[in-house]
C-alpha positions in Angstrom: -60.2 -18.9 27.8 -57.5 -21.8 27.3 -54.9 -21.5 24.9 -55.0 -23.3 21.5 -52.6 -25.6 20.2 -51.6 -25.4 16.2 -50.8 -28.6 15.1 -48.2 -28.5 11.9 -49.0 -30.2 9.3 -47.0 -33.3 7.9 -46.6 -32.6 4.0 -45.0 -34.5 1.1 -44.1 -33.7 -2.2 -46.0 -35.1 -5.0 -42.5 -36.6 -6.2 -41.9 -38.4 -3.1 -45.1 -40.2 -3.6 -44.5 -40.8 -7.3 -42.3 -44.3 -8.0 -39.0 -44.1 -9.2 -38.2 -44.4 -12.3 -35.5 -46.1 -13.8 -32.2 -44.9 -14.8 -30.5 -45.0 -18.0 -28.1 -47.7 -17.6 -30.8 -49.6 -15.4 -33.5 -49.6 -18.5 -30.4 -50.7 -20.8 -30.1 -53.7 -18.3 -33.6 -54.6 -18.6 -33.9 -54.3 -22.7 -30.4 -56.8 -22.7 -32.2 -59.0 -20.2 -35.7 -58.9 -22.0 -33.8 -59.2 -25.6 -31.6 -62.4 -23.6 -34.7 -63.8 -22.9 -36.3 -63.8 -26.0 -33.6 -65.3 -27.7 -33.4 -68.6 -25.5 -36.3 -69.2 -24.6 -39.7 -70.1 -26.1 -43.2 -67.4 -26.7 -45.0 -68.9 -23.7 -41.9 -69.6 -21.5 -40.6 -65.9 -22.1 -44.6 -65.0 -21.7 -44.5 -66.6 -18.1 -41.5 -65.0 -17.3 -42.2 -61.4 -18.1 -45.8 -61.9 -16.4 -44.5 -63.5 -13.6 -45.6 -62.3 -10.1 -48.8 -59.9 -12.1 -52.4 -60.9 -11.3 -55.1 -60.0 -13.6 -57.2 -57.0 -12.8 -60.7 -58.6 -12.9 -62.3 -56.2 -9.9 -62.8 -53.2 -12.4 -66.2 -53.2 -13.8 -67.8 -50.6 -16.6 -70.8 -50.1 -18.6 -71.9 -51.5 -21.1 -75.3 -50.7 -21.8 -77.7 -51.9 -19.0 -75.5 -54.5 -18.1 -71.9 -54.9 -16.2 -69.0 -56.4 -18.0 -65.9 -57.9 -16.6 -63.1 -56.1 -17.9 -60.5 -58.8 -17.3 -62.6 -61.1 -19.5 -63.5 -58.7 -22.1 -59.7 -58.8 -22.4 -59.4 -63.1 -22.4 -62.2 -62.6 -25.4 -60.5 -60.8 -27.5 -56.9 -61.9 -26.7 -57.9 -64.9 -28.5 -57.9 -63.0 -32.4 -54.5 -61.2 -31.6 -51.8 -63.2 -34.2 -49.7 -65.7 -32.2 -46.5 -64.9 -33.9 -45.4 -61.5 -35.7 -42.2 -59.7 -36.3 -41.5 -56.5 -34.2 -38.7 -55.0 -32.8 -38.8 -56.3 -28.9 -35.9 -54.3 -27.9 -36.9 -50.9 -28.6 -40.5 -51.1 -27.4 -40.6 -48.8 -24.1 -41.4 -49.7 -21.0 
């Protein structure tokens, strides 16, 4: 008979998969940066910023009963009773 060939197998930690996560000086940057920004600029323009680049997720679908809601709009709905201005500490919110 002819001989068999074992083929290794390529593995990866889970951590090399994982994304890397930001160090402590690096997260200090962003809260100055974020804080910076919130200072000089206005809600929506500091809005635009920080969402800048993100696309809505609108492909995820669930149940609701016998029908199929969109879950991006089911968020535009009820985005609209959140208050537009309140008091909270910006800075210390994680990430």
């Amino acid at each position: 008979m002819g001989e068999s060939q074992v083929m290794g197998i390529e593995r990866q930690t889970s951590i090399e998969t994982e994304p890397m996560t930001l160090t402590i000086n690096q997260l200090q940057f962003a809260r100055e940066a974020a804080l910076y920004v919130m200072n000089t600029r206005s809600m929506e323009e500091a809005l635009s910023i920080f969402t800048e680049g993100l696309e809505p997720v609108r492909s995820v679908l669930h149940r609701n009963g016998d029908s199929m809601m969109n879950l991006g709009e089911e968020f535009d709905r009820e985005a609209k009773y959140l208050p537009t201005s309140y008091s909270r500490d910006i800075v210390s919110a994680p990430f």
